[in-house]
Structures are given as C-alpha cells and as structure tokens.
C-alpha positions as CSV (number, residue, x, y, z in Angstrom):
1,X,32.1,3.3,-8.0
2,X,33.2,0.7,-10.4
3,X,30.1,0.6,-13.9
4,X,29.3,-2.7,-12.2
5,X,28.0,-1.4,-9.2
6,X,26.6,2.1,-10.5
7,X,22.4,1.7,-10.2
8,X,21.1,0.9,-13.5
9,X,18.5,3.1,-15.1
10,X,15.1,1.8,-16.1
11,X,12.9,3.8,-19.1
12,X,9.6,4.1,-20.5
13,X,9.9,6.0,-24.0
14,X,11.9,8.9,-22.9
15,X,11.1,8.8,-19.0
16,X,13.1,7.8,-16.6
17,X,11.2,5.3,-14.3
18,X,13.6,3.5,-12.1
19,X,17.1,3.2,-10.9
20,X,18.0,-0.7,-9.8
21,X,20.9,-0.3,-7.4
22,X,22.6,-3.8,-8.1
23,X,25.2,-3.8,-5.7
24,X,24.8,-1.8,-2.6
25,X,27.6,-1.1,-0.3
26,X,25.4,-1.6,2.7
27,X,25.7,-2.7,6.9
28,X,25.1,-6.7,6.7
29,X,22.3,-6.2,9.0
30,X,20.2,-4.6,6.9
31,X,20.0,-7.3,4.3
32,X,22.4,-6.1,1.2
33,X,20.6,-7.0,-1.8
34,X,19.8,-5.5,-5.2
35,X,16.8,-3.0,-5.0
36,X,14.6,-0.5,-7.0
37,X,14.5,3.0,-6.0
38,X,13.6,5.9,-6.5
39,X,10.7,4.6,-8.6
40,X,8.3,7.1,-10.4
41,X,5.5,7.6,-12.2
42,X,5.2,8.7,-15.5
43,X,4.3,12.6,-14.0
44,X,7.3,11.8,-11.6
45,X,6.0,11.2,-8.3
46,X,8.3,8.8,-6.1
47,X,6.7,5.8,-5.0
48,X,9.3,3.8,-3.1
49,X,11.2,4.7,0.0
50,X,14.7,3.5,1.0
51,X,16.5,3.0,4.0
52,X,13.5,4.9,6.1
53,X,14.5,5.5,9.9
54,X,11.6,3.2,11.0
55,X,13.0,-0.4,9.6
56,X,16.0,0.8,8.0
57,X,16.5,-2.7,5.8
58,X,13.1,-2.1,3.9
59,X,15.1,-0.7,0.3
60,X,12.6,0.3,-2.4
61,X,11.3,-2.5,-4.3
62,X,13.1,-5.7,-3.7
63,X,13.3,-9.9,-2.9
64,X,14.2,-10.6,0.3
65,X,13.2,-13.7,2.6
66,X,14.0,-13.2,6.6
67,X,14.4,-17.2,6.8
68,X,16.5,-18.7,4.1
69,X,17.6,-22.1,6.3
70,X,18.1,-20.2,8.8
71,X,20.0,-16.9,7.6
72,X,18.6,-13.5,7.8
73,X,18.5,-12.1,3.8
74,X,15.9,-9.3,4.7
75,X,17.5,-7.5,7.2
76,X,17.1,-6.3,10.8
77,X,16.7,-8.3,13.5
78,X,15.2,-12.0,13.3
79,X,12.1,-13.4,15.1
80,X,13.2,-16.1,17.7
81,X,10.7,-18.4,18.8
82,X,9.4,-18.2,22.1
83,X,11.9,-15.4,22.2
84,X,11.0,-12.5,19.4
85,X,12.9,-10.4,17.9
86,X,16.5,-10.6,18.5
87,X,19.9,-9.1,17.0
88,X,21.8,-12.3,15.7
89,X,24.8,-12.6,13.6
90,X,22.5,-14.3,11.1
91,X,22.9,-11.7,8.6
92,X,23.9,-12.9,4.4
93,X,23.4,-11.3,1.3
94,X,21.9,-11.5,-2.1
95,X,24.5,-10.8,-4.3
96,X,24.5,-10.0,-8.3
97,X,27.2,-12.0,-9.9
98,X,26.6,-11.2,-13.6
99,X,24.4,-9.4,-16.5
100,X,22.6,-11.3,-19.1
101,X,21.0,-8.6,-21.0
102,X,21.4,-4.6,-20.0
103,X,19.3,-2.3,-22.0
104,X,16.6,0.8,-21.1
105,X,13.4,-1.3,-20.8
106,X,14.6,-4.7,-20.2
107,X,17.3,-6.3,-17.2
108,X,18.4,-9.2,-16.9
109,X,21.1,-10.8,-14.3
110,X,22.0,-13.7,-12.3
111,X,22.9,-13.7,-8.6
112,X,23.7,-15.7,-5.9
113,X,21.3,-16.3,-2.0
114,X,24.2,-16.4,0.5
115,X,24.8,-17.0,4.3
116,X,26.8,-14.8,6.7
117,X,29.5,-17.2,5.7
118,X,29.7,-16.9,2.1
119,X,27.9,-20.3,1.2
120,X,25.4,-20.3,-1.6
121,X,21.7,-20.8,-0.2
122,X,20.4,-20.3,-3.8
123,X,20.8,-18.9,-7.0
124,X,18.7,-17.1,-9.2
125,X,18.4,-15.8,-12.6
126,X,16.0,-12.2,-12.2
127,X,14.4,-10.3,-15.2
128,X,13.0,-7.1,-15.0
129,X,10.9,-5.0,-17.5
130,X,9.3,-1.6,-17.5
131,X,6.6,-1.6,-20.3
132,X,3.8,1.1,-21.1
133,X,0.7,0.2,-19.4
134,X,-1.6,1.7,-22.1
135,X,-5.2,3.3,-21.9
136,X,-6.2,6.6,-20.7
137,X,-4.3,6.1,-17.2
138,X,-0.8,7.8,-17.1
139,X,0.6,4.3,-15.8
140,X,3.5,1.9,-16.7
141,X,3.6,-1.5,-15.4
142,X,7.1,-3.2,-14.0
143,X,7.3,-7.0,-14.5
144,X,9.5,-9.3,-12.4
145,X,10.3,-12.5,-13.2
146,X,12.9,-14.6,-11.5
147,X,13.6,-18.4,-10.8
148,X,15.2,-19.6,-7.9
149,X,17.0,-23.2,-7.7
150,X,18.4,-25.2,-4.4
151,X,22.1,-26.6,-4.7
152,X,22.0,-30.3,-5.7
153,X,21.9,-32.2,-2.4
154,X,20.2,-29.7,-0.3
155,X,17.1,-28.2,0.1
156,X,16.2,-24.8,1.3
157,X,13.5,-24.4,3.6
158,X,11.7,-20.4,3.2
159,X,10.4,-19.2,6.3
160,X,9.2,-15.8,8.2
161,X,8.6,-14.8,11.3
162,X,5.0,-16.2,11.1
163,X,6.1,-19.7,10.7
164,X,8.7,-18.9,13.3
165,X,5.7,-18.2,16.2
166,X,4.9,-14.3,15.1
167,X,1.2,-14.0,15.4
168,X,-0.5,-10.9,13.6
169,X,-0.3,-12.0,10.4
170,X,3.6,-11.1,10.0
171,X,3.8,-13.7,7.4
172,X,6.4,-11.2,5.2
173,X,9.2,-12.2,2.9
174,X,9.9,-12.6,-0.7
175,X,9.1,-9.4,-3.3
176,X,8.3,-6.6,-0.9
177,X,7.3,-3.2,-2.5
178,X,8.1,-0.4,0.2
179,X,5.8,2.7,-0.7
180,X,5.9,6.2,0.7
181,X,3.2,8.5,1.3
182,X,3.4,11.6,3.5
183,X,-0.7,11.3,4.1
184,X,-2.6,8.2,5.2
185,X,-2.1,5.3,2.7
186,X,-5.5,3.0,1.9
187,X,-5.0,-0.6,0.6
188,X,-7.7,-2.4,-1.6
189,X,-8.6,-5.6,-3.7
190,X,-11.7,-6.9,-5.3
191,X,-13.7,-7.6,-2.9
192,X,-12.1,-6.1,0.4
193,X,-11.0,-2.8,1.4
194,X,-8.2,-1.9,4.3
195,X,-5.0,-3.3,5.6
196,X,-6.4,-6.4,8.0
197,X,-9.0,-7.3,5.2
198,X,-6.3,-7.8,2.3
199,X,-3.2,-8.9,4.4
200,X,-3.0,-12.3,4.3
201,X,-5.8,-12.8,1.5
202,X,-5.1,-14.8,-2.1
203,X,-7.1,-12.0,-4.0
204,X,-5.7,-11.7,-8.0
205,X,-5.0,-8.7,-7.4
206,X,-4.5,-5.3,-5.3
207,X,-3.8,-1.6,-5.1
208,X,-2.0,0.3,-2.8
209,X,-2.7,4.8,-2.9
210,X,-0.3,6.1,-1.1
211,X,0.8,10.5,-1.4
212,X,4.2,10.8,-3.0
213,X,6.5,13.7,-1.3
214,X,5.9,15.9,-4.1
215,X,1.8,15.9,-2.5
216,X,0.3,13.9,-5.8
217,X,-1.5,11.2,-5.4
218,X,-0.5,7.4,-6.9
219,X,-1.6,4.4,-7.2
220,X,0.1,0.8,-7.6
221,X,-1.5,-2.4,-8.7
222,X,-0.2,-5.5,-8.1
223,X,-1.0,-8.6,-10.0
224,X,1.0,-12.5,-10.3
225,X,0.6,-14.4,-6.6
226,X,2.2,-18.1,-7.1
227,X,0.8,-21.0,-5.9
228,X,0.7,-21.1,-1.9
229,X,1.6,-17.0,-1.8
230,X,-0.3,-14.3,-0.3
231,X,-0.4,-10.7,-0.4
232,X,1.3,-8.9,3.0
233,X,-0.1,-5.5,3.2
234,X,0.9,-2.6,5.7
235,X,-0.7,0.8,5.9
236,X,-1.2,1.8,9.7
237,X,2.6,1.3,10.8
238,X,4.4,2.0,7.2
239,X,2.7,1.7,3.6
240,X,4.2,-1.6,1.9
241,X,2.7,-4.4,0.2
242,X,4.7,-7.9,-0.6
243,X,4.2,-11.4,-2.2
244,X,4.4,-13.4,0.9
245,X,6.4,-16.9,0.6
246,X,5.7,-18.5,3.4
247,X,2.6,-16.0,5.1
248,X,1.6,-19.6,6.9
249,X,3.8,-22.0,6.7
250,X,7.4,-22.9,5.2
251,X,8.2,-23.6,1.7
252,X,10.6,-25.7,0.8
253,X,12.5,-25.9,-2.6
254,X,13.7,-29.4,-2.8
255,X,17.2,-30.4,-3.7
256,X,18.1,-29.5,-7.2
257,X,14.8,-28.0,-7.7
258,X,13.7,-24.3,-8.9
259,X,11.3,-22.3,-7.9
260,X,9.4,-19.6,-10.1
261,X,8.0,-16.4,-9.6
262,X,5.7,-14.0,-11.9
263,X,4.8,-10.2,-10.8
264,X,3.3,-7.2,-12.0
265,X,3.2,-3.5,-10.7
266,X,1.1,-1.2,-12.6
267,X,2.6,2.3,-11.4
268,X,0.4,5.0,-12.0
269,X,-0.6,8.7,-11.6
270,X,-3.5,9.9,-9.2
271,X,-5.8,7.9,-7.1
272,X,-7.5,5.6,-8.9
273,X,-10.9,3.5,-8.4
274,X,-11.9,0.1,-7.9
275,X,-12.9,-0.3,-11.3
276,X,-9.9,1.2,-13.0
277,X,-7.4,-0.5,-10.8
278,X,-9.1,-4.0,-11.8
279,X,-9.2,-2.9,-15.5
280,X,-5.0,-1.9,-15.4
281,X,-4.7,-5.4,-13.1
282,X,-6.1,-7.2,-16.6
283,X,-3.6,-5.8,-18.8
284,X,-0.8,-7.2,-16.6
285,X,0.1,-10.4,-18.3
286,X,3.0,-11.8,-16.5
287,X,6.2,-12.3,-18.7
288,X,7.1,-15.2,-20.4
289,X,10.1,-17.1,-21.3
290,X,13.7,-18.0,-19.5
291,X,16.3,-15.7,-18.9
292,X,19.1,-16.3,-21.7
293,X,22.6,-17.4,-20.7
C-alpha cells in the first residue's frame, strides 16, 4: 500500500483516537469513499463498525449521499420508485485527490463526488479535527467540516430514498456515524427519548449509548444540523445516527454554488445522562475558517 492510501492516524495528547482510511480498495457497490474507523474513546472502547454483514457499505464514520443526480455514492442497492430497492449499476465514488494539511490532531484534504463513469458530481474540500472535550467526562470531541461546490453549469440535485417514495422515515444520506454495540443501543435528545421520537426531528442536539465489544459502555453526542437537515437515527435494526440531507425533500446545490457543512461528535466514556450529554453538546462549537490551499 502506497503512504497515500495507508489510513491516517488521528490523536488526542498521546491517544490514539481514530484511523481515517482515505482511499479504500473497496467493491463499487458498496460506496468507496474515505471513512473513520476504528474510532475510540479515550479508555479505548470502539465506537464505529465497518463493513458489518447486515448493510455491508455502512463504513465507520463517513459522507455519503445515496442520490447524487442520480448515482449511488452510499452504497448498496438504490431505492426505485414504485419499484424499491434494486441492484443497479449506479454505483461512483468519492475519491480523495489531495492533502492540504496532515498532522496528529488536525486533517485536511480535497476530493472529488464522482459517477460510475468517472465524471465529477462535486468537489469538496473536508477538515477534520480531534480536540479534547474538557470537564470531568473522559470525552474528546471530532469536528467535521467540509464544503461542497457544483461544477459551473450544472446543478446537483441530493436525494434519498425518502424523496425517491421510501416511506418510514428513511430520509438517510450525508454524514452517517455507524455505531456498534453488542447490547441494546438507546437514542436521545432534549426533549425526546427513542429511535421513532428523534429520527427525523431538528433537535440541536443528540446522543447515541451504545456497548462497545470490549462490554463498556459509551456515549456520543452529536451537535451542528445545517439549515433544512435532520437527524436519522437507527437503534432497533442497527445503531447509527446521520445528518440527513434531504430526510424530506431534495436539495439542490445550484450551478457554481457550494454548499457547507459544520459537525460535532463528542466521543466519550460510559453512559452518560441527559444533563451531561447537553452540557458536552455546549462545548461543541463548530470549527471555523476555510480549508487552506
């Protein structure tokens, strides 16, 4: 494996975090596209899962939209209207095409959207940060910032299998967070508890306690909807949470024009309450500034 495509390691102080697999040598039908995993706590528990045998595209912590004018960048098979779920050749890839900034707390890199043919949907500039969350929680929070612009002359219409006829609130697509947990995982916000409560809601914030494979418990916090997202939350079938594009309807980024998003994941140790969870949500400022070229 060439240094370009060996995972990159993300640290907090002396801990290894996160590995960000950049260039994955994977089938084109399960969405090839740069991904966290394993992520960790600060005690080491792993909180993302990879690859799993029940939707085998779902790859840590990653973007991904299913509808991208029309080609499949998340993987697995696309919802057909009127139709469902069907295996088309559909399939592109979101490709990392160059570093800006490499370093043990901070990424930074361009890439490039593309369709099963090569051509370029979008392209982005991504930044990625793992900072100490600070308090009494063993925590760290990962920030994600990334920009996404449509070729002059064309726009790019973001859909999901929602806005393609999906009922169920299977609005997914754009960052998605899979967790693990070998126990029951329970999803929460503010002012709602469980999976059909929060999916689909615009709350500032929520948390996700899942069990990590070692048997400790975690907890992740997630902060930074844009305008016109909602949260997509899982726990009965699979424990994942994502910023949801298009959870209603399509988006569209007009020609020439970008499109900006802000996240934050507080990852921390043990199951945490209500109150603590909205307190580490607080902290999570989203980060500021453009990517430097």
């Amino acid at each position: 494996m060439s240094a370009e495509r060996e995972p990159v390691r993300l640290v907090v102080g002396a801990t290894e975090v996160a590995r960000y697999v950049v260039d994955p040598e994977l089938d084109a039908r399960h969405g090839p596209r740069p991904y966290l995993h394993p992520v960790r706590t600060l005690g080491g528990t792993v909180v993302t899962d990879a690859l799993p045998a029940d939707h085998v595209w779902h790859l840590g912590a990653s973007l991904a939209v299913q509808d991208v004018n029309g080609s499949n960048l998340w993987g697995g098979r696309t919802y057909v209207r009127d139709v469902g779920y069907t295996w088309r050749d559909d399939h592109g890839r979101i490709a990392h095409t160059g570093w800006a900034r490499r370093s043990a707390d901070r990424l930074a890199h361009l890439l490039e959207w593309r369709d099963p043919r090569g051509a370029v949907l979008l392209t982005e500039e991504r930044r990625l940060s793992a900072v100490p969350s600070g308090g009494d929680v063993s925590a760290w929070r990962l920030d994600v910032d990334y920009t996404l612009r449509a070729p002059d002359g064309q726009d790019v219409r973001l859909g999901s299998p929602a806005t393609n006829g999906r009922p169920d609130g299977a609005g997914y697509g754009g960052f998605f967070w899979r967790a693990v947990s070998t126990g029951p995982a329970s999803v929460f916000s503010a002012s709602a508890t469980g999976e059909e409560a929060v999916n689909g809601s615009a709350e500032t914030w929520i948390a996700l306690v899942g069990t990590g494979p070692d048997g400790r418990a975690y907890t992740l916090v997630f902060s930074g909807l844009g305008d016109g997202d909602r949260w997509f939350t899982r726990t009965a079938m699979y424990p994942g949470v994502g910023v949801a594009f298009a959870f209603e309807r399509p988006v569209t980024i007009a020609a020439g024009t970008t499109r900006r998003g802000r996240h934050a994941v507080v990852v921390a140790d043990g199951a945490l309450d209500r109150a603590t969870a909205a307190a580490l949500a607080a902290g999570s400022g989203p980060p500021r500034g453009r990517l430097a070229t």
